[in-house]
ROFI-365557 format. One record per residue (C-alpha): residue number from 1; residue in three letters; x, y, z. Coordinates in steps of 0.001 Angstrom, whole numbers, plus 500000, padded with zeros to 6 digits. Layout:
+------+------+--------+--------+--------+
| resi | resn |      x |      y |      z |
+------+------+--------+--------+--------+
|  NUM |  ALA |      X |      Y |      Z |
...
+------+------+--------+--------+--------+
This chain:
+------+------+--------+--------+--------+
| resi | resn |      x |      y |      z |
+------+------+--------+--------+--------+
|    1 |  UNK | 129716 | 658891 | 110293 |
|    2 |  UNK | 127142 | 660035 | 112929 |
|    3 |  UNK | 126118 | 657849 | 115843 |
|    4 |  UNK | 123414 | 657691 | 118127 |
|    5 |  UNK | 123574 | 656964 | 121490 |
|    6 |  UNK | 120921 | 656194 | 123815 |
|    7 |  UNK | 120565 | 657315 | 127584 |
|    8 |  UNK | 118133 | 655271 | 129720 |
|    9 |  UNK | 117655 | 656467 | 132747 |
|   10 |  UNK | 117993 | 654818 | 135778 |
|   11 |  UNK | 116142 | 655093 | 138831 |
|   12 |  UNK | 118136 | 656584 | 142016 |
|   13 |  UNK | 117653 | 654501 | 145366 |
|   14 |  UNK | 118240 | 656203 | 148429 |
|   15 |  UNK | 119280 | 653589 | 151508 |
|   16 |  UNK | 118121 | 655191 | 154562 |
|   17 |  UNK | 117958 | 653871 | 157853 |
|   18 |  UNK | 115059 | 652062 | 159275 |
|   19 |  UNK | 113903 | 654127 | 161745 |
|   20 |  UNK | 109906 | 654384 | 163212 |
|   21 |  UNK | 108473 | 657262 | 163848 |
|   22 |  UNK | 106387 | 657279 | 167192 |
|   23 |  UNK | 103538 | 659340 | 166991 |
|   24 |  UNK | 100808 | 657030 | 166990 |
|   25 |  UNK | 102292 | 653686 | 168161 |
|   26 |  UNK | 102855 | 651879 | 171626 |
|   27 |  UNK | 106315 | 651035 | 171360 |
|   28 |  UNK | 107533 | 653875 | 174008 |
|   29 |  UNK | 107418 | 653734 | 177051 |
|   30 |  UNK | 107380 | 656907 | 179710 |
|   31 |  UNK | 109255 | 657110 | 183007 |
|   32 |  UNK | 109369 | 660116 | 185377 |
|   33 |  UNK | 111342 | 660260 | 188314 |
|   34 |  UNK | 110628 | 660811 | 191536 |
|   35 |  UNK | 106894 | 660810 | 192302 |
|   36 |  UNK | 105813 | 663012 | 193934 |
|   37 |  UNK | 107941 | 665977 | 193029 |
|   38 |  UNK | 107615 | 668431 | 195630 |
|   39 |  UNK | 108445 | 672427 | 195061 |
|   40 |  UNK | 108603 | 675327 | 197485 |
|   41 |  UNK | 106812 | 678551 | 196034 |
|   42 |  UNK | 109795 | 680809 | 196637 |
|   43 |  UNK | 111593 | 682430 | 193359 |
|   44 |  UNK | 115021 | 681244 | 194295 |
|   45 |  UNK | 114361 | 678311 | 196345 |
|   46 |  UNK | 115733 | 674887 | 194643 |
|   47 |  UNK | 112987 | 673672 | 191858 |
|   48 |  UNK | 111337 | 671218 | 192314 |
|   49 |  UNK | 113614 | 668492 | 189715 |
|   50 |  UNK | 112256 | 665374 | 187737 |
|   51 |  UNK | 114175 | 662863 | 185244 |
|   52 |  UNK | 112265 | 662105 | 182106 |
|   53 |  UNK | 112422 | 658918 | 180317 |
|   54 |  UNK | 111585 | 657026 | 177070 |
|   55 |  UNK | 112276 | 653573 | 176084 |
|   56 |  UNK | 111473 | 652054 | 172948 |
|   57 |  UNK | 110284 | 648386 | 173687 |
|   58 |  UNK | 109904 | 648329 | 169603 |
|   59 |  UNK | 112455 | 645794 | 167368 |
|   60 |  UNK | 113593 | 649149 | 165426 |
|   61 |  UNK | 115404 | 652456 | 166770 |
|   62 |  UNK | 112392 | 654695 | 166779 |
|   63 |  UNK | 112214 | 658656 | 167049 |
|   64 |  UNK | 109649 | 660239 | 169643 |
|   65 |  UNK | 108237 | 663203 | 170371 |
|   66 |  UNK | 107420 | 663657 | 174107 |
|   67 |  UNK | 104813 | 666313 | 175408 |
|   68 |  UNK | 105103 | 667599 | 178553 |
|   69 |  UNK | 102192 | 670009 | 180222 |
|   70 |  UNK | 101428 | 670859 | 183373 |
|   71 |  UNK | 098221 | 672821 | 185884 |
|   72 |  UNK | 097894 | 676457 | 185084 |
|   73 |  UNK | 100068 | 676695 | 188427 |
|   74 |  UNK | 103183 | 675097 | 187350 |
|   75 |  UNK | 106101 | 676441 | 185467 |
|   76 |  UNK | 108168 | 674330 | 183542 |
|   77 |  UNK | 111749 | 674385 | 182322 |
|   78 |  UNK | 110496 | 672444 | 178764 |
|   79 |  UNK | 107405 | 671822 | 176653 |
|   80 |  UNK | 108799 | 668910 | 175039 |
|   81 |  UNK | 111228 | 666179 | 175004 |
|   82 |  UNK | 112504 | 664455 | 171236 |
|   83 |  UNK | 114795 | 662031 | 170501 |
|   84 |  UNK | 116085 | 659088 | 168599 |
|   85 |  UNK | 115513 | 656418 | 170934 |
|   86 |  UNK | 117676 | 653058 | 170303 |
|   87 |  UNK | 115970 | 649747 | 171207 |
|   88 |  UNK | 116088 | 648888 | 174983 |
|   89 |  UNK | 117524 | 651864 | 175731 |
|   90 |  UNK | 116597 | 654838 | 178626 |
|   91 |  UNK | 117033 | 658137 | 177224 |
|   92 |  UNK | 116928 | 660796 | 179972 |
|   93 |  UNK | 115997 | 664312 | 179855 |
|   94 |  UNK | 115630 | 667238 | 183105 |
|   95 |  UNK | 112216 | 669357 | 183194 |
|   96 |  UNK | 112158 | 671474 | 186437 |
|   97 |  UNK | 109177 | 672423 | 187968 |
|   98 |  UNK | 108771 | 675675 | 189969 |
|   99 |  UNK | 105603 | 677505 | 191261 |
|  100 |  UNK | 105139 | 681906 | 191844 |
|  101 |  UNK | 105965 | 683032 | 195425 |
|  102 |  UNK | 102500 | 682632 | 197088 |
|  103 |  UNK | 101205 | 679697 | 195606 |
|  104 |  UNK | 098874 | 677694 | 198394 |
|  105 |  UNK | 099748 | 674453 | 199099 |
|  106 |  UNK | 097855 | 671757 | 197323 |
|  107 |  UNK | 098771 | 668788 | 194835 |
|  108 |  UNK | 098805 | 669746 | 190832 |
|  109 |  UNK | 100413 | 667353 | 188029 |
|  110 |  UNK | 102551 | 667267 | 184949 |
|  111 |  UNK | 101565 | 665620 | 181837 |
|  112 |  UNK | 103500 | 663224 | 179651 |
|  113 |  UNK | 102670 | 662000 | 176386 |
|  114 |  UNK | 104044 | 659843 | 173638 |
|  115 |  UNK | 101200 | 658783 | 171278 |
|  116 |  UNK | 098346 | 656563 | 172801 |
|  117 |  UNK | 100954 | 656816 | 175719 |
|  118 |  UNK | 100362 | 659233 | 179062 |
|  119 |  UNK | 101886 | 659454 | 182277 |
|  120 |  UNK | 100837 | 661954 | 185355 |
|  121 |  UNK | 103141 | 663143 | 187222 |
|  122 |  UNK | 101799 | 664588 | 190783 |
|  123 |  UNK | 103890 | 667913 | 191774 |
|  124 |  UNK | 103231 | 668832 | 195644 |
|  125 |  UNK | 103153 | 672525 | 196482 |
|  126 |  UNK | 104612 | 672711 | 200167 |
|  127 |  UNK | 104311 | 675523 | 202845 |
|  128 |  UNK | 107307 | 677702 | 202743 |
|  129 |  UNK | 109609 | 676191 | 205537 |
|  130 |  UNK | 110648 | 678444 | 208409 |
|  131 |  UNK | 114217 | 679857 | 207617 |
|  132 |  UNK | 116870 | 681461 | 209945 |
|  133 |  UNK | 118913 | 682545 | 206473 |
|  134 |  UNK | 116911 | 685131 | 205381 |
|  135 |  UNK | 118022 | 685062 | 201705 |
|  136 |  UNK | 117118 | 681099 | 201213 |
|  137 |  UNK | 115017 | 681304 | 198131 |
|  138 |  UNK | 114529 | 685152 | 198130 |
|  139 |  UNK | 114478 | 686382 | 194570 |
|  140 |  UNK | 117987 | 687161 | 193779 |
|  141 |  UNK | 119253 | 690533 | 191801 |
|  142 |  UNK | 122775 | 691631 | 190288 |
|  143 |  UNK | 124028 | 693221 | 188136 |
|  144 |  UNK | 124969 | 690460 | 185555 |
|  145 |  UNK | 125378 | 686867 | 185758 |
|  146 |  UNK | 127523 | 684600 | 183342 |
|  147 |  UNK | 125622 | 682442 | 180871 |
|  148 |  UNK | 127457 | 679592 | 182660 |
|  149 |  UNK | 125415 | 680151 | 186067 |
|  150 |  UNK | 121771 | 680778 | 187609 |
|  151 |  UNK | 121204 | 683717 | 189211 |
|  152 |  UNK | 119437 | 681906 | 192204 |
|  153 |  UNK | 122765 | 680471 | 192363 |
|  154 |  UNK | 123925 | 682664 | 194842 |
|  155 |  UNK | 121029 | 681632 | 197389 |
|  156 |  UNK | 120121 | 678178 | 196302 |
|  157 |  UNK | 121365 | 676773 | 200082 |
|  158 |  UNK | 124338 | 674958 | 198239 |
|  159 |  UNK | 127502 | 676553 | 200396 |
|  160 |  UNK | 129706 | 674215 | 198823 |
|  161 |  UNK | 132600 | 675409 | 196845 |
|  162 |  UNK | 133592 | 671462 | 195510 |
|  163 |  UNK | 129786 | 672230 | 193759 |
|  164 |  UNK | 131032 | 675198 | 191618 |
|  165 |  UNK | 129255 | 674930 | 188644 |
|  166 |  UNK | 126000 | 673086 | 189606 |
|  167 |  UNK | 125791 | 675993 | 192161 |
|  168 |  UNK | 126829 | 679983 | 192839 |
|  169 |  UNK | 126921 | 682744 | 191088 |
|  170 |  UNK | 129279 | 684856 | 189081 |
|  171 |  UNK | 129027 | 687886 | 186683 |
|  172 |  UNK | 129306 | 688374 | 183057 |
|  173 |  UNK | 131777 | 691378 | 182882 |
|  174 |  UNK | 135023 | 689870 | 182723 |
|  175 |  UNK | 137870 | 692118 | 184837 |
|  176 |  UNK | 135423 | 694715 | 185265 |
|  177 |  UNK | 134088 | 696124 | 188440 |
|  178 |  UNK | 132271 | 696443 | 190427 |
|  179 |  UNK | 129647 | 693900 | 190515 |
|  180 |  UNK | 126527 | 693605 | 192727 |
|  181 |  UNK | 124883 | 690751 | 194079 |
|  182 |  UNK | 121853 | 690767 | 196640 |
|  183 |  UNK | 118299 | 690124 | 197353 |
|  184 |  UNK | 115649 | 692145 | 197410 |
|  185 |  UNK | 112332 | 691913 | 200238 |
|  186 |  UNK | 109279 | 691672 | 199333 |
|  187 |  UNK | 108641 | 692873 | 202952 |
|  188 |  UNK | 111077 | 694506 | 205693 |
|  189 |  UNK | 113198 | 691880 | 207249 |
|  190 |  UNK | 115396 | 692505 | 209809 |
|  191 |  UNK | 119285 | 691405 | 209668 |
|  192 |  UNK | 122110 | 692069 | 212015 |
|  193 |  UNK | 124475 | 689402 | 210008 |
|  194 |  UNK | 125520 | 688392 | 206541 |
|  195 |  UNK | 127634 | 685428 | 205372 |
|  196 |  UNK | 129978 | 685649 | 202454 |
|  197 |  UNK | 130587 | 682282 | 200928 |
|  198 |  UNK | 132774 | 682865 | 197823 |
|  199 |  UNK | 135180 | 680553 | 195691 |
|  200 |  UNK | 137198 | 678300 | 197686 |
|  201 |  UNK | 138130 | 674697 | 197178 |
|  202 |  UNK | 141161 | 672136 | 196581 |
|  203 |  UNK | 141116 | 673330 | 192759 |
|  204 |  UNK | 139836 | 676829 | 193257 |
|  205 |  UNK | 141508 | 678449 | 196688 |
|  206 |  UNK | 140219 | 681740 | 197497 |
|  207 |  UNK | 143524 | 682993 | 197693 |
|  208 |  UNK | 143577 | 682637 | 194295 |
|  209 |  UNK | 139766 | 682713 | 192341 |
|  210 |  UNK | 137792 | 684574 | 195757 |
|  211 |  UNK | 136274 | 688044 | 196545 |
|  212 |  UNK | 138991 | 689965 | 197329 |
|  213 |  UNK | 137565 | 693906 | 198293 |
|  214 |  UNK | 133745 | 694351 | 198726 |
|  215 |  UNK | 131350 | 696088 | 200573 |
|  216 |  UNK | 127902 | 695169 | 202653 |
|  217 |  UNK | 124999 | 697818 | 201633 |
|  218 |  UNK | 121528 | 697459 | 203336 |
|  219 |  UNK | 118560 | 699115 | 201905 |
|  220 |  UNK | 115730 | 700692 | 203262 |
|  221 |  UNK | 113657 | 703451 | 201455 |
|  222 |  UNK | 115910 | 703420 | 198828 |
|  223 |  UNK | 118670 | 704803 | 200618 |
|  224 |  UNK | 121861 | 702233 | 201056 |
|  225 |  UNK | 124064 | 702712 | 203383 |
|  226 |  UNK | 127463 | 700836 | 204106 |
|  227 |  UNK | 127825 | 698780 | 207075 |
|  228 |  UNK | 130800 | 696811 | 206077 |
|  229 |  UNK | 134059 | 697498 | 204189 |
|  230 |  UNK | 136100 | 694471 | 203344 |
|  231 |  UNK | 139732 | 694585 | 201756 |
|  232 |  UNK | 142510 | 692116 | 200663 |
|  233 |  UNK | 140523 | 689089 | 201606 |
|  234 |  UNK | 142189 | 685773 | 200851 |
|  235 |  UNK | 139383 | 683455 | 202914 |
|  236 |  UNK | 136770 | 681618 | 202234 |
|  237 |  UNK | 134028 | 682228 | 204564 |
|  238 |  UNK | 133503 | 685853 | 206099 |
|  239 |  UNK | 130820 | 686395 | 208581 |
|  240 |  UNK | 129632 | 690671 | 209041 |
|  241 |  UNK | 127946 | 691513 | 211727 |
|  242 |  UNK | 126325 | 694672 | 213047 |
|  243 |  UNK | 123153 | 696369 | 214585 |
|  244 |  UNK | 120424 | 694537 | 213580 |
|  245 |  UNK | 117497 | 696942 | 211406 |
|  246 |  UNK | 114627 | 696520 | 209144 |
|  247 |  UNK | 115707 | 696659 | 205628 |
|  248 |  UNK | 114277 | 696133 | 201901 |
|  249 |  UNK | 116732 | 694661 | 200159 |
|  250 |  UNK | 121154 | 693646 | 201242 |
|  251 |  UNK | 123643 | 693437 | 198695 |
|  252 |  UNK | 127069 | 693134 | 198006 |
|  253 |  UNK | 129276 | 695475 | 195862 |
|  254 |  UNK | 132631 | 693877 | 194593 |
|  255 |  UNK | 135395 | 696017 | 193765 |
|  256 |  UNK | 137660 | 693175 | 193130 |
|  257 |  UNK | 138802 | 689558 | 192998 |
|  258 |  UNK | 141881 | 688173 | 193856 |
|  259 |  UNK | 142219 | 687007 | 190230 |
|  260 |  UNK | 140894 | 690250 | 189243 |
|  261 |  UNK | 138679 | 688253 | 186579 |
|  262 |  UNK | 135047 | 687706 | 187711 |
|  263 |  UNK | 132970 | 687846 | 191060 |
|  264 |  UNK | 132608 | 684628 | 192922 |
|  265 |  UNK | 130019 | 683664 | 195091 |
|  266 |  UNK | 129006 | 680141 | 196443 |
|  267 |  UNK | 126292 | 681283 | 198890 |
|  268 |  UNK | 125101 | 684319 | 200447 |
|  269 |  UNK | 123068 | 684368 | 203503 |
|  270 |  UNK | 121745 | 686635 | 205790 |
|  271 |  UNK | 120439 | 686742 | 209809 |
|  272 |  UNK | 118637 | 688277 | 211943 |
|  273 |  UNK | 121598 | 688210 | 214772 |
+------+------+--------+--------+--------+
């Protein structure tokens, strides 16, 4: 005997968490700190470095959508800032601010928005500061640089190795050499002295993770010539001097490393004498 059977069907319920979304609502709040930021207009000089911030005041986790703009002036490391945001909880993001070589000194802002919400950030452009290193905050140039690092690393000001990381510079091109890393002028500077500041801390001797064999090239109408030869160095700071001249653009050209991996450098600076 045939039966019949019959299916009913059953709606599905999906439990998902109760979460707001803030795009229209008042229950974020925007931080920024500090005020004012200030930035130097020089390519590699240290940007000028501001926390974001979003609370949600609300009585449920919420997800935001931050918008951050800035003056026609101003270049910014992001556009925008998103996140799920717990209750009562400051949730932090960077956004570096940095300004093209030449930019006149004056006060711009940056522009945060959640929402109805806004915040104005001012940024202050200051005068470029008068500098004995030469290579503070010139625009930097080698020949590769690790995804790990910044190529302003290399002329940020930070000299110190216990910094590795946050700081320097090293290439991409694992046990192969050589390597350059320099600065080019936008004018003729003169320089009679250059400071090597490579790898070389508790953790990372230089002995052992340093510049081992390089040489000091100058530049000047595109012809480089050699004023410096070093081999088998096991220190951490070297200091080359010679005749002061007028030159474009100084570099360094690494033939090795005393762990024959990568090419190290903390800081490199340059004098006039």
């Amino acid at each position: 005997m045939l039966r019949r059977i019959a299916l009913v069907a059953v709606p599905l319920t999906l439990v998902v968490p109760a979460v707001a979304v803030a795009s229209g609502n008042n229950q974020v709040e925007i931080s920024a700190t500090p005020q004012p930021v200030e930035v130097v207009p020089l390519p590699c000089f240290p940007a000028g470095k501001l926390t974001l911030g979003m609370t949600n005041t609300g009585r449920k986790p919420t997800i935001a959508d931050l918008r951050v703009a800035g003056d026609v002036a101003l270049t910014l490391s992001r556009h925008q800032f998103s996140s799920y945001l717990p209750v009562d909880q400051l949730v932090k993001a960077p956004l570096e601010v940095t300004v093209p070589r030449g930019t006149a000194p004056a006060t711009y802002s940056v522009d945060l928005t959640v929402g109805k919400q806004h915040l104005q950030v001012p940024v202050v452009i200051k005068p470029v500061p008068a500098r004995d290193n030469v290579l503070l905050g010139e625009q930097a140039v080698a020949s590769s640089t690790n995804g790990n690092m910044r190529l302003c690393g290399g002329v940020d000001g930070n000299a110190a190795s216990e910094q590795w990381g946050a700081s320097g510079w090293h290439d991409n091109t694992k046990g192969v050499f050589p390597d350059t890393y320099g600065v080019d002028f936008v004018q003729p500077t003169t320089i009679g002295r250059v400071v090597l500041q490579t790898l070389d801390s508790t953790k990372y001797p230089a002995a052992v993770m340093g510049v081992r064999d390089f040489d000091v090239q100058l530049r000047n109408n595109d012809v480089w010539t050699t004023v410096e030869e070093v081999r088998g160095n096991t220190t951490g700071r070297l200091v080359i001097t010679f005749e002061p001249r007028a030159v474009d653009a100084v570099q360094l050209v690494i033939h090795d490393s005393n762990d024959h991996g990568y090419s190290r450098i903390v800081e490199l600076e340059a004098y006039a004498n």
